[in-house]
KOLSELUM-672288 format. One record per residue (C-alpha): residue in one letter; y, x, z. Coordinates in steps of 0.5 Angstrom, whole numbers, plus 500, padded with zeros to 3 digits. Layout:
BEGIN
<rest = a; c2 = Y; c1 = X; c3 = Z>
...
***
This chain:
BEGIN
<rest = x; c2 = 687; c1 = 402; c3 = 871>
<rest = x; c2 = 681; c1 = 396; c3 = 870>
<rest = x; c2 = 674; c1 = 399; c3 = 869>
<rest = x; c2 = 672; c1 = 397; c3 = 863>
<rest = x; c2 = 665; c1 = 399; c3 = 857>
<rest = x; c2 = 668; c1 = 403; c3 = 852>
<rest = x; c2 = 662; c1 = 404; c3 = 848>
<rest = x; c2 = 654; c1 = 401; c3 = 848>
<rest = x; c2 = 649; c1 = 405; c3 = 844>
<rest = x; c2 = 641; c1 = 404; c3 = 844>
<rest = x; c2 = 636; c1 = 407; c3 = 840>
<rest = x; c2 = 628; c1 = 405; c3 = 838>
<rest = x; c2 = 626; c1 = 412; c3 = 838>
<rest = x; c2 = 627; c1 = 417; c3 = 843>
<rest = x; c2 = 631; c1 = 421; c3 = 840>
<rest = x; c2 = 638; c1 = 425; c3 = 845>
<rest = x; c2 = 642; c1 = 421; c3 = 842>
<rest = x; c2 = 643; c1 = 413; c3 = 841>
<rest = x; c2 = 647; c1 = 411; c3 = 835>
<rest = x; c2 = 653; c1 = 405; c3 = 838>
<rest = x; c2 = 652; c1 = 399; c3 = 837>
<rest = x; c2 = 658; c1 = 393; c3 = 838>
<rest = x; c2 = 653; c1 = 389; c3 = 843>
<rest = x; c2 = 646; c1 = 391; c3 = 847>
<rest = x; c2 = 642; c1 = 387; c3 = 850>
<rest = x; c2 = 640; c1 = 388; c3 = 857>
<rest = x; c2 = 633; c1 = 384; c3 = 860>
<rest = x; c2 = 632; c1 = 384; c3 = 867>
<rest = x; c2 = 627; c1 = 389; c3 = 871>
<rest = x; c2 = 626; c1 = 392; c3 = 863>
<rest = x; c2 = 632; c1 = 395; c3 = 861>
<rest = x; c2 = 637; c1 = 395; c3 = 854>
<rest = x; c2 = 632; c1 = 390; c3 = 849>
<rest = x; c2 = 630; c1 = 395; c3 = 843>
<rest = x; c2 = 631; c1 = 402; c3 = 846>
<rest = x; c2 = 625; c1 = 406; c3 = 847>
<rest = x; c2 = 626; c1 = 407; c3 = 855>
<rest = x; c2 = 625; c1 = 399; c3 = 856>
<rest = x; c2 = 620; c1 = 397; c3 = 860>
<rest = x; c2 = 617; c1 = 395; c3 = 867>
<rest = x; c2 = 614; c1 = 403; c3 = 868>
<rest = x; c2 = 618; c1 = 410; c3 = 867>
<rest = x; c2 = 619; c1 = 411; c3 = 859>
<rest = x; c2 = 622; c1 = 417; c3 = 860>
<rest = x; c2 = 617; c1 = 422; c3 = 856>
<rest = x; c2 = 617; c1 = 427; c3 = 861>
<rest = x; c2 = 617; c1 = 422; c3 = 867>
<rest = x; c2 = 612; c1 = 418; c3 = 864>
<rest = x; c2 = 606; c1 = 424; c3 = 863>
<rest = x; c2 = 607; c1 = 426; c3 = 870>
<rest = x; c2 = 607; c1 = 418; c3 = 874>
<rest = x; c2 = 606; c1 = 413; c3 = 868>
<rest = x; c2 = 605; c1 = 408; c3 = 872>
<rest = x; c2 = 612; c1 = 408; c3 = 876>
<rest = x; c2 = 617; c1 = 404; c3 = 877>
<rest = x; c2 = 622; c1 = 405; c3 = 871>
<rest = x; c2 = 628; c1 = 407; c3 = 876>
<rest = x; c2 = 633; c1 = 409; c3 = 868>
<rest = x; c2 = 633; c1 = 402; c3 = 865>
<rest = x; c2 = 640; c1 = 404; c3 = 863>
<rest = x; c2 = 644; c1 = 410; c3 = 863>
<rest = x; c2 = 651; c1 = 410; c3 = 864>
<rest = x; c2 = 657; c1 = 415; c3 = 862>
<rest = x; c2 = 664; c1 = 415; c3 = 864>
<rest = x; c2 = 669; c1 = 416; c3 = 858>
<rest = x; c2 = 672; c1 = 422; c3 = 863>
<rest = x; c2 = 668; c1 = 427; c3 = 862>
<rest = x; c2 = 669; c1 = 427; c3 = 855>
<rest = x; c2 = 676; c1 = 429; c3 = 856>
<rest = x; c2 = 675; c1 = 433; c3 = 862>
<rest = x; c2 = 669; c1 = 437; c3 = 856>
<rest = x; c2 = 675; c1 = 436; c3 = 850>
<rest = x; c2 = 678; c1 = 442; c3 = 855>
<rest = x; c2 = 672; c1 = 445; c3 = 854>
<rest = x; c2 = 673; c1 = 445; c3 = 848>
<rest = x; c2 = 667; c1 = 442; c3 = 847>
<rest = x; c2 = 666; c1 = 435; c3 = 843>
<rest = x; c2 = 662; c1 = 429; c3 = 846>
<rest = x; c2 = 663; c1 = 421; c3 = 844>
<rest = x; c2 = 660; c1 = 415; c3 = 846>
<rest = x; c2 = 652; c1 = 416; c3 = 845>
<rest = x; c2 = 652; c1 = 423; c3 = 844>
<rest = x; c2 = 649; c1 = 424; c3 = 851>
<rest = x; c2 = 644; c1 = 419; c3 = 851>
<rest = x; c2 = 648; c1 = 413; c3 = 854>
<rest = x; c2 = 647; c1 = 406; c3 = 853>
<rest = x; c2 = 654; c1 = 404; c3 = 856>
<rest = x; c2 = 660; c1 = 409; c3 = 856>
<rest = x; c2 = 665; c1 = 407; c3 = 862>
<rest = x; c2 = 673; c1 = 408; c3 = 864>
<rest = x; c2 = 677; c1 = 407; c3 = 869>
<rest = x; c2 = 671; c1 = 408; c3 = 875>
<rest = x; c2 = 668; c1 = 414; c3 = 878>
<rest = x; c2 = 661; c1 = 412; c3 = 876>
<rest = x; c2 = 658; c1 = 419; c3 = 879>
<rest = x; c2 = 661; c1 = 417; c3 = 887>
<rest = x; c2 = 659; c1 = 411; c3 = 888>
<rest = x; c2 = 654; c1 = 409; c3 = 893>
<rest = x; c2 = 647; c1 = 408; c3 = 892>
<rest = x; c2 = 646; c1 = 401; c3 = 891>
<rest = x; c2 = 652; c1 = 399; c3 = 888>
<rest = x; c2 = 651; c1 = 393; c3 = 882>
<rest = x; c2 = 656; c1 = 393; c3 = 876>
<rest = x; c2 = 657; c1 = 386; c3 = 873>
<rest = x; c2 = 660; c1 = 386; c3 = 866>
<rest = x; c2 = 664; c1 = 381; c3 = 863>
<rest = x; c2 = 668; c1 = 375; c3 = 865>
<rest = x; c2 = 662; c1 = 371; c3 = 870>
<rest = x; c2 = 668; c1 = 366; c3 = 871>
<rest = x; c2 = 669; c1 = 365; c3 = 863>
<rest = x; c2 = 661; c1 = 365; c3 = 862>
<rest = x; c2 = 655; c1 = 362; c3 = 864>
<rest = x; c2 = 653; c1 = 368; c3 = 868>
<rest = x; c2 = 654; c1 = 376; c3 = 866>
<rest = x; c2 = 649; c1 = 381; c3 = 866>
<rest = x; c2 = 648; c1 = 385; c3 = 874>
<rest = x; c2 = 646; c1 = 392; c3 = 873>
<rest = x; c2 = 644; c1 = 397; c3 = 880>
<rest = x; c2 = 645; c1 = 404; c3 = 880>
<rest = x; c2 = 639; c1 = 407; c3 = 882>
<rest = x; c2 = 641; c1 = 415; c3 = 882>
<rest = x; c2 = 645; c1 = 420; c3 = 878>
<rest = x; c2 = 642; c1 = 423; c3 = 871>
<rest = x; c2 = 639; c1 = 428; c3 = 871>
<rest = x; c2 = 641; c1 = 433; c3 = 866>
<rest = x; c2 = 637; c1 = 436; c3 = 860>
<rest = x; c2 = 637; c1 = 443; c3 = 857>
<rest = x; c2 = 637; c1 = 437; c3 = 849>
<rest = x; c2 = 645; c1 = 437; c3 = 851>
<rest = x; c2 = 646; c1 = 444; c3 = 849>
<rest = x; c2 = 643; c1 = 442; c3 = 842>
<rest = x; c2 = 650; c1 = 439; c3 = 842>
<rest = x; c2 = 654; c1 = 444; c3 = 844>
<rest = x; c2 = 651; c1 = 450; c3 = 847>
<rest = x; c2 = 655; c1 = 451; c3 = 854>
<rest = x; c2 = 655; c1 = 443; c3 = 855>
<rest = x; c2 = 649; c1 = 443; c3 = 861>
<rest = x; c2 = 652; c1 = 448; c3 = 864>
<rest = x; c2 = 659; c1 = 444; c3 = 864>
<rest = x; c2 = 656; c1 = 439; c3 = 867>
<rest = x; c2 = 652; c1 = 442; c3 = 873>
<rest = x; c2 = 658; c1 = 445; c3 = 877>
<rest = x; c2 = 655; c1 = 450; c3 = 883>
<rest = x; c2 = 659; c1 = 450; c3 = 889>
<rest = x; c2 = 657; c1 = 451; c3 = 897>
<rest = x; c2 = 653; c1 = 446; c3 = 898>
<rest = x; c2 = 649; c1 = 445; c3 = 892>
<rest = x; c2 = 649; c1 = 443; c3 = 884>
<rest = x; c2 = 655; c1 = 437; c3 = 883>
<rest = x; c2 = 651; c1 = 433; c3 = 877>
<rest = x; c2 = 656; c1 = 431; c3 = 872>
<rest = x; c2 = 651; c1 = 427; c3 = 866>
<rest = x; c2 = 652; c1 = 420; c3 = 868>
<rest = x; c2 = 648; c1 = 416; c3 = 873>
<rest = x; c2 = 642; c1 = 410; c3 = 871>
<rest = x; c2 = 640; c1 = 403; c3 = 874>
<rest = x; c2 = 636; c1 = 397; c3 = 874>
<rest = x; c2 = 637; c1 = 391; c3 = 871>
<rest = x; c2 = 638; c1 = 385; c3 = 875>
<rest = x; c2 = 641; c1 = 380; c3 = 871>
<rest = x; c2 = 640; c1 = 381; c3 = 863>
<rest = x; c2 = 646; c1 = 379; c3 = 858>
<rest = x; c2 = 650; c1 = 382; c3 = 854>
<rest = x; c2 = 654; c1 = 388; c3 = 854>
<rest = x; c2 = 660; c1 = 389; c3 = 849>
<rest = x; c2 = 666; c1 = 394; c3 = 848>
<rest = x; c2 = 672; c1 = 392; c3 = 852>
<rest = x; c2 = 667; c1 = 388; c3 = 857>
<rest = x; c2 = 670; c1 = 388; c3 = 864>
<rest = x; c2 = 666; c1 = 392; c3 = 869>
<rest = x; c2 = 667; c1 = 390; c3 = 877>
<rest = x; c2 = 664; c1 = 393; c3 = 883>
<rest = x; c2 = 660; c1 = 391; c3 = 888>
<rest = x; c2 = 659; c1 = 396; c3 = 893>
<rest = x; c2 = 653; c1 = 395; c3 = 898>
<rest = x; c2 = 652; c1 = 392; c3 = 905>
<rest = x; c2 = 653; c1 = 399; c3 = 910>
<rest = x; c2 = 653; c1 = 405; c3 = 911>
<rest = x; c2 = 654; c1 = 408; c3 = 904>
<rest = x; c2 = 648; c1 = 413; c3 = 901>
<rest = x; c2 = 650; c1 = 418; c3 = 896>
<rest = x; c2 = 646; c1 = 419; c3 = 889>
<rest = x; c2 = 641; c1 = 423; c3 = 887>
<rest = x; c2 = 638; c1 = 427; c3 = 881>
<rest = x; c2 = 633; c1 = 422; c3 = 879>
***
């Protein structure tokens, strides 16, 4: 299966969930144009009280479309945007890949460049999801030996801005090196 954006969602206030949209905007080193956590700095509210002058490490939050049919078994219904994603993906294991790894989206070769995303960690998850479902945080945070397995999609940097729609093509680009696993940011 080709990795692809299912959904792209923004919103100016900073409310759980982002309304979907058919394009968002990505500007480089702030975030998606017209969202409330766009800027240089953190914009993550709780983030922002504690280190206002931090760099913003969540300009954008991706979610892989996989969770929502592993929580449909659940019984739990969640869509595009619902948790506070800006761009819902399919067909790649966003969770395992590298820190490090930058994401391209579109066609580069059919424009005149596309926009470049680079993961900076796993998200971390909030106890707002169970406002949508009330066993939804506990669904995605599993407990095993080794610790908490972080499921609430993963947050980048912006490299090269552009445009992000829906049915975009996602290509991987992995890091030199040896490959370093997400934290919780």
């Amino acid at each position: 299966m080709t990795a692809r954006v299912v959904a792209v969602a923004s919103d100016t206030g900073h409310n759980f969930t982002k309304p979907v949209k058919e394009t968002i905007t990505l500007i480089e080193g702030e975030g998606v144009m017209g969202d409330a956590h766009c800027g240089v700095t953190v914009q993550h509210l709780s983030d922002k009280r504690k280190t206002p002058l931090a760099p913003n490490l969540r300009q954008v939050h991706l979610m892989h479309a996989e969770l929502f049919d592993e929580l449909a078994g659940q019984a739990i219904t969640v869509s595009a945007g619902q948790m506070g994603e800006n761009i819902t993906t399919q067909g790649i294991d966003i969770l395992n890949l590298p820190l490090g790894t930058i994401l391209q989206f579109g066609d580069c070769l059919q424009t005149e460049g596309c926009a470049q995303i680079q993961i900076t960690g796993l998200r971390s998850p909030c106890r707002k999801l169970n406002n949508l479902h009330p066993e939804l945080l506990k669904a995605v945070v599993e407990k095993d030996k080794n610790g908490a397995i972080v499921k609430s999609g993963i947050m980048a940097t912006i490299l090269t801005g552009g445009t992000v729609s829906a049915g975009d093509i996602i290509t991987v680009i992995l890091p030199d090196g040896p490959p370093i696993p997400l934290k919780t940011l």
